[in-house]
PDB file with one MODEL, atoms N, CA, C and O in Angstrom:
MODEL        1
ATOM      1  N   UNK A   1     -71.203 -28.224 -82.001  1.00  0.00           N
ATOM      2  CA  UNK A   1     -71.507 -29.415 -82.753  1.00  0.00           C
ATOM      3  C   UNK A   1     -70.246 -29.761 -83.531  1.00  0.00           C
ATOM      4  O   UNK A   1     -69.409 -28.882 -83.736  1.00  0.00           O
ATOM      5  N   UNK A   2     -70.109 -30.758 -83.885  1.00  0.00           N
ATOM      6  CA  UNK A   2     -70.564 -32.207 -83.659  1.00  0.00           C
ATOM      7  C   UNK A   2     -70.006 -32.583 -81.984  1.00  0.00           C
ATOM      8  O   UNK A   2     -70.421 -33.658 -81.551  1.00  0.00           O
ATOM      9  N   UNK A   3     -69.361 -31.993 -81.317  1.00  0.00           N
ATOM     10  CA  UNK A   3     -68.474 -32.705 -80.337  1.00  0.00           C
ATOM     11  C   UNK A   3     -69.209 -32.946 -79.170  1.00  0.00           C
ATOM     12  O   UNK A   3     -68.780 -33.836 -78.436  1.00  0.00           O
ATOM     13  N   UNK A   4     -70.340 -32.277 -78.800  1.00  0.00           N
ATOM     14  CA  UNK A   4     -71.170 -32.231 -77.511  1.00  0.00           C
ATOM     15  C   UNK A   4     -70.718 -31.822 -76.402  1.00  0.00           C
ATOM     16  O   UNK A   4     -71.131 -32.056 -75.266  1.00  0.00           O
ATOM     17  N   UNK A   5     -69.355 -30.838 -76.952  1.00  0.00           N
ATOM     18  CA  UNK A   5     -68.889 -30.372 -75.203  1.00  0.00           C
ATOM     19  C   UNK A   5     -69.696 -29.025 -74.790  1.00  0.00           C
ATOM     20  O   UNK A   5     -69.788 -28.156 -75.657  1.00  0.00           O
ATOM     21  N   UNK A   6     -70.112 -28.863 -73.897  1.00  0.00           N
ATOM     22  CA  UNK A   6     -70.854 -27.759 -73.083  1.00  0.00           C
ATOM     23  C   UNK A   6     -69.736 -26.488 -72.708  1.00  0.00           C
ATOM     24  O   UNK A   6     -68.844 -26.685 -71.882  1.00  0.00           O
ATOM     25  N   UNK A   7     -69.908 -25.068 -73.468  1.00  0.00           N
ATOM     26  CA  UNK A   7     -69.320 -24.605 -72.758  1.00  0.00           C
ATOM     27  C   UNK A   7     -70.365 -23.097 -72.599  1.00  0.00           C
ATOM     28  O   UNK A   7     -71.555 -23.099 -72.913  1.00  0.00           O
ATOM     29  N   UNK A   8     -69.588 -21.805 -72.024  1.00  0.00           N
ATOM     30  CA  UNK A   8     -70.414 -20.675 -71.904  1.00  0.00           C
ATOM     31  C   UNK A   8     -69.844 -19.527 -72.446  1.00  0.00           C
ATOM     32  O   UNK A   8     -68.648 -19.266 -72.315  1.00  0.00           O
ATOM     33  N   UNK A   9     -71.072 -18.445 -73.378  1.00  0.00           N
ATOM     34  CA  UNK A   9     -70.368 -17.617 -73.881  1.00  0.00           C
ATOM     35  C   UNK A   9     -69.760 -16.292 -72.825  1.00  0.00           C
ATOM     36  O   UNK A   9     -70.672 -15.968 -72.064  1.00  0.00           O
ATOM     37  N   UNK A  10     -68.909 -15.733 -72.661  1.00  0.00           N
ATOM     38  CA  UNK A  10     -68.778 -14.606 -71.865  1.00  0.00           C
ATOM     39  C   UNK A  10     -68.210 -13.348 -71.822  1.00  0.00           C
ATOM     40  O   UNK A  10     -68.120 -12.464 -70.970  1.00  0.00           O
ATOM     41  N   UNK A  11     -67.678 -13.571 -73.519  1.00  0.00           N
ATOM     42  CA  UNK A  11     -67.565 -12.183 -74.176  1.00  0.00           C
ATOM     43  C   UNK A  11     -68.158 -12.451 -75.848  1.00  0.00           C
ATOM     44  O   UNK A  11     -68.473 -13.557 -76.286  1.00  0.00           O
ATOM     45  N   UNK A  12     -68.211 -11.235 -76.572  1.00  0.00           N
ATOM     46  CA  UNK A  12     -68.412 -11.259 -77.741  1.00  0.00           C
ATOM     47  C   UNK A  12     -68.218  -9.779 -78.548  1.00  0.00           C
ATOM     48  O   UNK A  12     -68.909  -8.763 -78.483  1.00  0.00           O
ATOM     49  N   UNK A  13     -66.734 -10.133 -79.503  1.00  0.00           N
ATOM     50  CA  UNK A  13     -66.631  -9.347 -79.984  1.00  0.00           C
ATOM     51  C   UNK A  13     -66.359  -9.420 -81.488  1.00  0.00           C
ATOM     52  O   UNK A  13     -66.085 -10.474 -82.062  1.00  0.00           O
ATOM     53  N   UNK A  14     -66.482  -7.854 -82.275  1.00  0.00           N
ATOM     54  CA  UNK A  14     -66.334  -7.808 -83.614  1.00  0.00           C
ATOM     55  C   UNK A  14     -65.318  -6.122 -83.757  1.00  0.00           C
ATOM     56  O   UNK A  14     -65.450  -4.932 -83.473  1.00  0.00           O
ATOM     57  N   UNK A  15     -64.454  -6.931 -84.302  1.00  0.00           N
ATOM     58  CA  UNK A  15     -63.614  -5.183 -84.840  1.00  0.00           C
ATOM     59  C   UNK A  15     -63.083  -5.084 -84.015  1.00  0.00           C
ATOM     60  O   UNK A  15     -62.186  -4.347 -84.424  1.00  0.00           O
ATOM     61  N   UNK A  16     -62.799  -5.331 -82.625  1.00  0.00           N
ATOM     62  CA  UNK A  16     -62.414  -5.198 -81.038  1.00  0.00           C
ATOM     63  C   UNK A  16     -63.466  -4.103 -80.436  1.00  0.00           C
ATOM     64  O   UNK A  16     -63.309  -3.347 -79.478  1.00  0.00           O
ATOM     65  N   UNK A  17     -64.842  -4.293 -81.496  1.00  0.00           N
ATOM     66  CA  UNK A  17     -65.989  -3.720 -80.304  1.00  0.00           C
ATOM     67  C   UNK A  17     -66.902  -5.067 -79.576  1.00  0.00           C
ATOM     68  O   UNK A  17     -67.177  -6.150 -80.094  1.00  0.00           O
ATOM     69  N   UNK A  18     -67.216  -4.595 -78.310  1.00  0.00           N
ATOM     70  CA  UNK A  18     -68.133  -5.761 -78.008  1.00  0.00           C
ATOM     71  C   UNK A  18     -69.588  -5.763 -78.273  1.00  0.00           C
ATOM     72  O   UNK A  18     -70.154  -4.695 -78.037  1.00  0.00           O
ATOM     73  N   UNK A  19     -70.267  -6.683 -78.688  1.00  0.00           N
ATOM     74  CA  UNK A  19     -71.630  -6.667 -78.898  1.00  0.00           C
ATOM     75  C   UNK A  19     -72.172  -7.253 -78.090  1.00  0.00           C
ATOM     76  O   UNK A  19     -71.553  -7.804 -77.180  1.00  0.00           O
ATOM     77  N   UNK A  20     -73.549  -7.296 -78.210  1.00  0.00           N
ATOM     78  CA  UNK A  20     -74.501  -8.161 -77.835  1.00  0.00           C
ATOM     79  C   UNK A  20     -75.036  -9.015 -78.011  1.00  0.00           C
ATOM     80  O   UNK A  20     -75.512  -9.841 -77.233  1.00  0.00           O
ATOM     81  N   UNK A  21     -75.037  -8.935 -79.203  1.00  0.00           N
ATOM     82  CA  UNK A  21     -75.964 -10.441 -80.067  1.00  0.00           C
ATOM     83  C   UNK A  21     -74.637 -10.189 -81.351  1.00  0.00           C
ATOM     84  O   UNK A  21     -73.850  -9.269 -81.575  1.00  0.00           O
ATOM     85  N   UNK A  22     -74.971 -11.859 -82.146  1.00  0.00           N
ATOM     86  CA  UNK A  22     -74.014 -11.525 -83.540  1.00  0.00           C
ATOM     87  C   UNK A  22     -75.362 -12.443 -84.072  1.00  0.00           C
ATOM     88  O   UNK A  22     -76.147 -12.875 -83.228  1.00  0.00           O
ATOM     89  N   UNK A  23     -75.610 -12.755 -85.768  1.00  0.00           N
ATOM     90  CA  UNK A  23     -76.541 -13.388 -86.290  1.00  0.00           C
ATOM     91  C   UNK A  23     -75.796 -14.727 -87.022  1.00  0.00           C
ATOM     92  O   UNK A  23     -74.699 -14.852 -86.478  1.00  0.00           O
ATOM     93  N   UNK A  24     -75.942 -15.515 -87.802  1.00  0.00           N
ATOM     94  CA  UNK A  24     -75.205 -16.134 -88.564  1.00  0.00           C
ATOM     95  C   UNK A  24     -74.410 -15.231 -89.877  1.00  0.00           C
ATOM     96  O   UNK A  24     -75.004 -14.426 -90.594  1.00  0.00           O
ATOM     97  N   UNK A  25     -72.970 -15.574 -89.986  1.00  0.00           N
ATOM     98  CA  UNK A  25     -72.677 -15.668 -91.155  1.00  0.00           C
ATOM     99  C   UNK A  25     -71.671 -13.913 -90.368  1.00  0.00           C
ATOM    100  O   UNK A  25     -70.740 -13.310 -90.902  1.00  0.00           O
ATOM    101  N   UNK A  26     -72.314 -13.618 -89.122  1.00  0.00           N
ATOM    102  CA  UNK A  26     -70.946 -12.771 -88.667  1.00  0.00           C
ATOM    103  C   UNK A  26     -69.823 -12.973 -88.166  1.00  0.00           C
ATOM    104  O   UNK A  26     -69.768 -13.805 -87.260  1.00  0.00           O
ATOM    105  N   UNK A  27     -68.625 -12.307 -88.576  1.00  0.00           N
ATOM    106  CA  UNK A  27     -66.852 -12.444 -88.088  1.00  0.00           C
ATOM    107  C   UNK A  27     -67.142 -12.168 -86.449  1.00  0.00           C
ATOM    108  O   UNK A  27     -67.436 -11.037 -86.063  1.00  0.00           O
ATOM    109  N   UNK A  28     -67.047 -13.154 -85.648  1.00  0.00           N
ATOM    110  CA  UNK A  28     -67.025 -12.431 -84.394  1.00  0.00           C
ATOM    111  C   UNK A  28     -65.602 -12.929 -83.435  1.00  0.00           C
ATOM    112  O   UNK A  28     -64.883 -13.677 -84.099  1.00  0.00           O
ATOM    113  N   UNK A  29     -65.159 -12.701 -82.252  1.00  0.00           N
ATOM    114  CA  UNK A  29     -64.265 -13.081 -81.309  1.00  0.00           C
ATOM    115  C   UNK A  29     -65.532 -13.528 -80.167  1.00  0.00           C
ATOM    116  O   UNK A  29     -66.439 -12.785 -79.792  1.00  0.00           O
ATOM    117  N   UNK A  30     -65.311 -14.865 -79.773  1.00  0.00           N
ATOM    118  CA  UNK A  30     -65.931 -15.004 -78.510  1.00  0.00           C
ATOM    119  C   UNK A  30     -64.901 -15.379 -77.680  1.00  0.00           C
ATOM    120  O   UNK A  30     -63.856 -15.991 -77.898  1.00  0.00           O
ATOM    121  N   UNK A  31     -65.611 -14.678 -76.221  1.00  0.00           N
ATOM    122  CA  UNK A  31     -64.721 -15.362 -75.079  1.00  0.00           C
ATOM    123  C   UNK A  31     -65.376 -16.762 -74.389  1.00  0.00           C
ATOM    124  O   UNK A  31     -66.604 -16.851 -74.355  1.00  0.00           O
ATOM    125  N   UNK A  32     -64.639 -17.726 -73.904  1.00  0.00           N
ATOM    126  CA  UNK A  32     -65.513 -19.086 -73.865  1.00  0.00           C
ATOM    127  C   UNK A  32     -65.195 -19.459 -72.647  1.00  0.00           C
ATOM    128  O   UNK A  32     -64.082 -19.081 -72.281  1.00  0.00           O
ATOM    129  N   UNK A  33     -65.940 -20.208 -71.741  1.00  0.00           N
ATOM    130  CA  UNK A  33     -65.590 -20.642 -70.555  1.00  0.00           C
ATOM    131  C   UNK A  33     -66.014 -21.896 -70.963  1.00  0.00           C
ATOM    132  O   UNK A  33     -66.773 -21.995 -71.927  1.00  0.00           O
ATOM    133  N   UNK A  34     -65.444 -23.308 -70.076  1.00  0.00           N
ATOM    134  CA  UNK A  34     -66.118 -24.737 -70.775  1.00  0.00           C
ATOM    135  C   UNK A  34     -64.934 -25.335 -69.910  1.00  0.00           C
ATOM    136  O   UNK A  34     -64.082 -24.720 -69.269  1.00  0.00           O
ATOM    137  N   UNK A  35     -65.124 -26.813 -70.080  1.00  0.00           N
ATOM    138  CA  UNK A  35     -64.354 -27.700 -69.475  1.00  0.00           C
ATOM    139  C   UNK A  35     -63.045 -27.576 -70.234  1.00  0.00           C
ATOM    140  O   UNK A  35     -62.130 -27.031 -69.616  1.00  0.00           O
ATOM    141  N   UNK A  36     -62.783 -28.025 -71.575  1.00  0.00           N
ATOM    142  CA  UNK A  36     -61.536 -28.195 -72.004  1.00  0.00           C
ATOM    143  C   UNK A  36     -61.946 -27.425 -73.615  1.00  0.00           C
ATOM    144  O   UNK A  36     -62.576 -28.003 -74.501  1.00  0.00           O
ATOM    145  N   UNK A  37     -61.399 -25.975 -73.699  1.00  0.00           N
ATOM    146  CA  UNK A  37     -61.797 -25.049 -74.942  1.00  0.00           C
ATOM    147  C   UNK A  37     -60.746 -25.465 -75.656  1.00  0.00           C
ATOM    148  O   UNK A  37     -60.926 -25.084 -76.813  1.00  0.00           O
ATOM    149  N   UNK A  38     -59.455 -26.219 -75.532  1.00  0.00           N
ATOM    150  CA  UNK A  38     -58.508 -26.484 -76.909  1.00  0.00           C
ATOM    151  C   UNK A  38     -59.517 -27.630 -77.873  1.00  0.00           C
ATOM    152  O   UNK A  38     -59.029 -27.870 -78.978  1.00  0.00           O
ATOM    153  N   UNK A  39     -60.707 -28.265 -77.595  1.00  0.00           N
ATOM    154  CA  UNK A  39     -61.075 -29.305 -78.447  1.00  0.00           C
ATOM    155  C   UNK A  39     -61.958 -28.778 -80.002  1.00  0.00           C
ATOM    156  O   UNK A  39     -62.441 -29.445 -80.917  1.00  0.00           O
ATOM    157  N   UNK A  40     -61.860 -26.940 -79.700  1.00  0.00           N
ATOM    158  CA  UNK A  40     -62.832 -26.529 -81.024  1.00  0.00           C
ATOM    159  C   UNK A  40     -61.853 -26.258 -81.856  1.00  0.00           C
ATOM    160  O   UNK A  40     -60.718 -25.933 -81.505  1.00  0.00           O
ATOM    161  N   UNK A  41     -62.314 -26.401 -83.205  1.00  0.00           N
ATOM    162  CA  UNK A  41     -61.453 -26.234 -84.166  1.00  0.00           C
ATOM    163  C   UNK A  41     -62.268 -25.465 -85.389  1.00  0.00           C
ATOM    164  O   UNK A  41     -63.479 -25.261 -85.299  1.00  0.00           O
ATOM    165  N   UNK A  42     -61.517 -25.073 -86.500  1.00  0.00           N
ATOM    166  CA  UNK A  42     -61.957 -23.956 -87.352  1.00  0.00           C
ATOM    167  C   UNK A  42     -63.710 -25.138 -88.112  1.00  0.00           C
ATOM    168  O   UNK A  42     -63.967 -26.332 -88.266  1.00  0.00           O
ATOM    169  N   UNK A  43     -64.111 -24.377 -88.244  1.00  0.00           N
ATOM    170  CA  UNK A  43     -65.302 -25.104 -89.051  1.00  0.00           C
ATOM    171  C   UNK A  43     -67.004 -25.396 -87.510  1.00  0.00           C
ATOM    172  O   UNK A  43     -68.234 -25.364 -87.482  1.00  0.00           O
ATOM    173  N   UNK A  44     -65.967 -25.612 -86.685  1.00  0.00           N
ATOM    174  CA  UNK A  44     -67.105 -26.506 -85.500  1.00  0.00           C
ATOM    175  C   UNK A  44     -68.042 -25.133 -85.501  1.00  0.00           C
ATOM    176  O   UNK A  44     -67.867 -23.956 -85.816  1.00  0.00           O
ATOM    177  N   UNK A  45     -69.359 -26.099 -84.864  1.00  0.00           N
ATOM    178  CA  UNK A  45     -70.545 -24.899 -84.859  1.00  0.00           C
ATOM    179  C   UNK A  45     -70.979 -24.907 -83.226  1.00  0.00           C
ATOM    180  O   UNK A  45     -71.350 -25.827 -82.496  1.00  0.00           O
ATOM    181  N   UNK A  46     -70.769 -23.489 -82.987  1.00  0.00           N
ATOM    182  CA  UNK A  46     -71.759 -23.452 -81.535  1.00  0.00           C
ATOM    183  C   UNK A  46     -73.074 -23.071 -81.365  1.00  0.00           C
ATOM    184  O   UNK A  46     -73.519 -21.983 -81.732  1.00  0.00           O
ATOM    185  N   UNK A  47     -73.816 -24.087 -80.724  1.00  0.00           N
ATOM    186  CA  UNK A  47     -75.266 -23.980 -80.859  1.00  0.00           C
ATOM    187  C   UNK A  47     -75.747 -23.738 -79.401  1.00  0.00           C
ATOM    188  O   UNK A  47     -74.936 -23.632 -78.481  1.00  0.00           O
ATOM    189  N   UNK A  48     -77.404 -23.633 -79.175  1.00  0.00           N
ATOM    190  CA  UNK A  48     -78.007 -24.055 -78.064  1.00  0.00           C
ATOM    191  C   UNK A  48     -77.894 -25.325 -77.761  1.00  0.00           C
ATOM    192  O   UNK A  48     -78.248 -26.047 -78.693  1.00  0.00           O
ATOM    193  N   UNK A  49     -77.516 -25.919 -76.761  1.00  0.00           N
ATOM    194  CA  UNK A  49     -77.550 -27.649 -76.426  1.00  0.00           C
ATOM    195  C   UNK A  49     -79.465 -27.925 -76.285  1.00  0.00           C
ATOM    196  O   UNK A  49     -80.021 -29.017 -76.401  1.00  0.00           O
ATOM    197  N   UNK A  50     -79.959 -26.949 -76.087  1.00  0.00           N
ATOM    198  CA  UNK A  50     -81.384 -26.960 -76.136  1.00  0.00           C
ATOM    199  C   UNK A  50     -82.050 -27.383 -76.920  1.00  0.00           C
ATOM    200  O   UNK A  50     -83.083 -28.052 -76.918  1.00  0.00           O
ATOM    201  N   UNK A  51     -81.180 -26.811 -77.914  1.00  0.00           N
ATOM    202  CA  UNK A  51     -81.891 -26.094 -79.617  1.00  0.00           C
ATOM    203  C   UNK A  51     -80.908 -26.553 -80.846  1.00  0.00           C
ATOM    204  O   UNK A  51     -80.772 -25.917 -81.891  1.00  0.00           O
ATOM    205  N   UNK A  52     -80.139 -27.987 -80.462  1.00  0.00           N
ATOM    206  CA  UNK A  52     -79.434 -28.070 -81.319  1.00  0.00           C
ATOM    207  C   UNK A  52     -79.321 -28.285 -82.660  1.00  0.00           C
ATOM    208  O   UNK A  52     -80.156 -29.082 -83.088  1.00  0.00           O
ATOM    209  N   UNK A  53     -78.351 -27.712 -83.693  1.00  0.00           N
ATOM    210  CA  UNK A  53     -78.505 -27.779 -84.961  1.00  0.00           C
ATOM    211  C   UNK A  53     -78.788 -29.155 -85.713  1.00  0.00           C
ATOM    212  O   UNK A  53     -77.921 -30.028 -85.675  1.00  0.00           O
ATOM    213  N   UNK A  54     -79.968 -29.363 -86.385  1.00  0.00           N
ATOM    214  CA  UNK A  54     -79.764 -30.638 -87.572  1.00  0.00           C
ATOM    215  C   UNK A  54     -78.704 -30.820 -87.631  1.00  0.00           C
ATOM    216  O   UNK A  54     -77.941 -30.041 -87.059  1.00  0.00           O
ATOM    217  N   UNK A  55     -78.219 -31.902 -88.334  1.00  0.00           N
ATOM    218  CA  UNK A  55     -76.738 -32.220 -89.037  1.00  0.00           C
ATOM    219  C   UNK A  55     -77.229 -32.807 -90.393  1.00  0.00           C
ATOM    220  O   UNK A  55     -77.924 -33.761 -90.742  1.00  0.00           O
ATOM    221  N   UNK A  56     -76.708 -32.038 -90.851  1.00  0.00           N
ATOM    222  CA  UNK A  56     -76.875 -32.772 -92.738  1.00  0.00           C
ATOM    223  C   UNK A  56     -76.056 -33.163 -93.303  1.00  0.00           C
ATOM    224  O   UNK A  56     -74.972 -32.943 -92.762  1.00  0.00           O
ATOM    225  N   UNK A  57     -75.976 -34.048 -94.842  1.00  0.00           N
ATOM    226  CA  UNK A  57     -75.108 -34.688 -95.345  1.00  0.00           C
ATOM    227  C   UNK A  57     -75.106 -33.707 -96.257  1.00  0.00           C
ATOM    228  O   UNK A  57     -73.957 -33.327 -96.483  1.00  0.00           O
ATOM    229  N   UNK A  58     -76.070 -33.044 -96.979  1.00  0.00           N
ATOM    230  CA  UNK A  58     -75.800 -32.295 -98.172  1.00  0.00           C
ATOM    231  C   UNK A  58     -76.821 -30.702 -97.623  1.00  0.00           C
ATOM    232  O   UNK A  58     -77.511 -30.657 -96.605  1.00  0.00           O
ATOM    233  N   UNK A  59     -76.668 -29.762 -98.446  1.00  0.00           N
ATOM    234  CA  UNK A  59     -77.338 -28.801 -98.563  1.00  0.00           C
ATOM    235  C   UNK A  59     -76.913 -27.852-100.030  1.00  0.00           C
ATOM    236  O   UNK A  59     -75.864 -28.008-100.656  1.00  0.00           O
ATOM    237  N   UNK A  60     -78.142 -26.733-100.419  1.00  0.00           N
ATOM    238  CA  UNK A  60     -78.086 -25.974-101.222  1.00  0.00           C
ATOM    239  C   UNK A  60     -77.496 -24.333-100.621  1.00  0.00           C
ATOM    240  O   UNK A  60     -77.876 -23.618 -99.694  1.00  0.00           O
ATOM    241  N   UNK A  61     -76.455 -24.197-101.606  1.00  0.00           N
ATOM    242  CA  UNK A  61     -75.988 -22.548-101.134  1.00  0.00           C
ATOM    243  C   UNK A  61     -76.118 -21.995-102.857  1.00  0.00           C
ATOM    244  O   UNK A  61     -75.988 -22.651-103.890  1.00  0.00           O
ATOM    245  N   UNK A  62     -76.435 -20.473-102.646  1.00  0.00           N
ATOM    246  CA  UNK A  62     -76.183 -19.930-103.682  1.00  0.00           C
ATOM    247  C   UNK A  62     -75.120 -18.627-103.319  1.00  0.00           C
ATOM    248  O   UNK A  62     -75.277 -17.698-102.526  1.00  0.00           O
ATOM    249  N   UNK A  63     -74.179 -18.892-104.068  1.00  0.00           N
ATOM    250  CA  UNK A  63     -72.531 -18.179-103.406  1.00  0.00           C
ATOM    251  C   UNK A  63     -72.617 -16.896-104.573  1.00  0.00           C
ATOM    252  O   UNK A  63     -72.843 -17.087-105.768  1.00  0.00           O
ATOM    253  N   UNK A  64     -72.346 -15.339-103.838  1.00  0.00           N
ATOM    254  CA  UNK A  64     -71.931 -14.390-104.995  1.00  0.00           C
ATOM    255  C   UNK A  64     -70.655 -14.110-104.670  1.00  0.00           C
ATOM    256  O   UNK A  64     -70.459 -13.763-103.506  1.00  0.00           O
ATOM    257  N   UNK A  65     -69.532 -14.185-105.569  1.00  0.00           N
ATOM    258  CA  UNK A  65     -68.656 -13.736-106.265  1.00  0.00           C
ATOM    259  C   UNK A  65     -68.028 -12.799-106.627  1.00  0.00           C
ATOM    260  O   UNK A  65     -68.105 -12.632-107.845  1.00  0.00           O
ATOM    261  N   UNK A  66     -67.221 -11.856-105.931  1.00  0.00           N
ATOM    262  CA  UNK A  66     -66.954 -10.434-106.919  1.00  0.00           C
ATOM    263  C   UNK A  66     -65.567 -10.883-107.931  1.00  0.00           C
ATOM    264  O   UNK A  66     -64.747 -11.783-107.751  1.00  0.00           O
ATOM    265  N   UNK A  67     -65.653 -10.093-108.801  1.00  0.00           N
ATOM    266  CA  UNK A  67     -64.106 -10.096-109.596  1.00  0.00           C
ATOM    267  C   UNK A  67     -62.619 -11.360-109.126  1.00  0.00           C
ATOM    268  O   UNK A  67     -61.759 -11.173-108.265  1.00  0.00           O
ATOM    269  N   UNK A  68     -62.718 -12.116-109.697  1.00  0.00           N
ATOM    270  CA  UNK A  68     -61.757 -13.269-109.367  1.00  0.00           C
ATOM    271  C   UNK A  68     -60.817 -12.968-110.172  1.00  0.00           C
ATOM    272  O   UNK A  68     -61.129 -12.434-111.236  1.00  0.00           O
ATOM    273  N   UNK A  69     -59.578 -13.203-109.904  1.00  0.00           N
ATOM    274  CA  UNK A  69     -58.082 -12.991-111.130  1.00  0.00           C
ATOM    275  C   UNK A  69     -58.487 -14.434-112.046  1.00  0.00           C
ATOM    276  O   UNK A  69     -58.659 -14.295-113.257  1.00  0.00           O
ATOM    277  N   UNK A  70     -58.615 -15.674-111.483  1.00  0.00           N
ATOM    278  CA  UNK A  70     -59.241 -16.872-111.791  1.00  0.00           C
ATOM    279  C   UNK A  70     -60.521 -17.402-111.769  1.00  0.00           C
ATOM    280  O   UNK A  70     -61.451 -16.921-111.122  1.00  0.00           O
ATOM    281  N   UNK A  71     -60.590 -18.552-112.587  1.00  0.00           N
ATOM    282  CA  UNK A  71     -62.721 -18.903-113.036  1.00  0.00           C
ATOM    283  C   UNK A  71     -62.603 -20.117-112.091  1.00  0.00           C
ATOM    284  O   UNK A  71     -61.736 -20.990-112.035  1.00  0.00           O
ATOM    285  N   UNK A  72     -63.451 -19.970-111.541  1.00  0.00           N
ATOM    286  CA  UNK A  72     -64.315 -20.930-109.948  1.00  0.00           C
ATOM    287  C   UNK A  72     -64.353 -22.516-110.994  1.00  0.00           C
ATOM    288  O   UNK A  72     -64.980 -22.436-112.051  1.00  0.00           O
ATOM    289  N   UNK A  73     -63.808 -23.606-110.709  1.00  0.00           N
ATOM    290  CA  UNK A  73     -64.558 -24.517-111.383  1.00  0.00           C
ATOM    291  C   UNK A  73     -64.323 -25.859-110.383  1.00  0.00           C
ATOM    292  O   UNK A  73     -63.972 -25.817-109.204  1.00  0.00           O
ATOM    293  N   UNK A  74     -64.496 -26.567-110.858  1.00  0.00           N
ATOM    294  CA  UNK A  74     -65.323 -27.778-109.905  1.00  0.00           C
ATOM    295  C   UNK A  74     -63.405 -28.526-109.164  1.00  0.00           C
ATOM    296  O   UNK A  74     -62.610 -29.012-109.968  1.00  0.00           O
ATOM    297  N   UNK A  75     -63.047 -28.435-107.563  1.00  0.00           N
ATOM    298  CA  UNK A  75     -62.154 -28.694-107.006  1.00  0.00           C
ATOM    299  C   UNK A  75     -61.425 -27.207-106.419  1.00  0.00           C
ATOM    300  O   UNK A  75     -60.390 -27.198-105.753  1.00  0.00           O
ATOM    301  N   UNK A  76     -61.982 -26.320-106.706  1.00  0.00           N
ATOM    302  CA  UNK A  76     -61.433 -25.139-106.284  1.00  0.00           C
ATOM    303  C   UNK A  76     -61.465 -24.691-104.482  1.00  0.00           C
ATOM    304  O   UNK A  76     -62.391 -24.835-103.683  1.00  0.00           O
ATOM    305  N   UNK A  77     -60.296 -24.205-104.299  1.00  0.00           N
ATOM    306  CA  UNK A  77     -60.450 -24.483-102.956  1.00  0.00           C
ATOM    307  C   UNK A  77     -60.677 -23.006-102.494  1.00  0.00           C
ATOM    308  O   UNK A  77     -60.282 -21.981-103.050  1.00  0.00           O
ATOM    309  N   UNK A  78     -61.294 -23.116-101.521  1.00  0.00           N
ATOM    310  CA  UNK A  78     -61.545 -21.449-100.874  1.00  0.00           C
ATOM    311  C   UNK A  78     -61.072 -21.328 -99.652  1.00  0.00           C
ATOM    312  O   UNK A  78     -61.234 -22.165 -98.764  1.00  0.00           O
ATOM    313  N   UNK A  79     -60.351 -20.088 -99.528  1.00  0.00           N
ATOM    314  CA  UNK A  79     -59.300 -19.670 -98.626  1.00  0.00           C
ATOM    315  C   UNK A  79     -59.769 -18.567 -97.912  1.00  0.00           C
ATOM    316  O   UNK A  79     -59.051 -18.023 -97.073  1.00  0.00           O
TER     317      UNK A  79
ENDMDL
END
């Protein structure tokens, strides 16, 4: 998502072990087969084309924090 290109997963890895499944919100390496794979970029989401994700304008997160050298305040960018 958003781009609608179709592609297939055909590896999947974490740590340089391979898994089986990953859930949301895991670091993984996938291997990708698809028509043209230079069009994904950092942020894009891969979904089921079946089962595809809503798209929203806004949503609620509640973010934890460990020990910052600096205080989080409104324009802060995360790296």
């Amino acid at each position: 998502m958003p781009l609608g290109e179709i592609c297939t997963v055909k590896s999947l890895m974490s740590h340089g072990e391979y898994m089986e499944w990953a859930v949301g919100g895991d670091n993984v390496d996938l291997g990708l087969t698809g028509p043209d794979l230079n069009v994904f970029h950092v942020g894009d989401v891969l979904c089921d084309p079946e089962r595809p994700i809503p798209v929203r304008s806004k949503f609620r997160a509640q973010i934890l924090v460990f020990a910052l050298p600096i205080p989080i305040t409104k324009g802060f960018q995360v790296g």
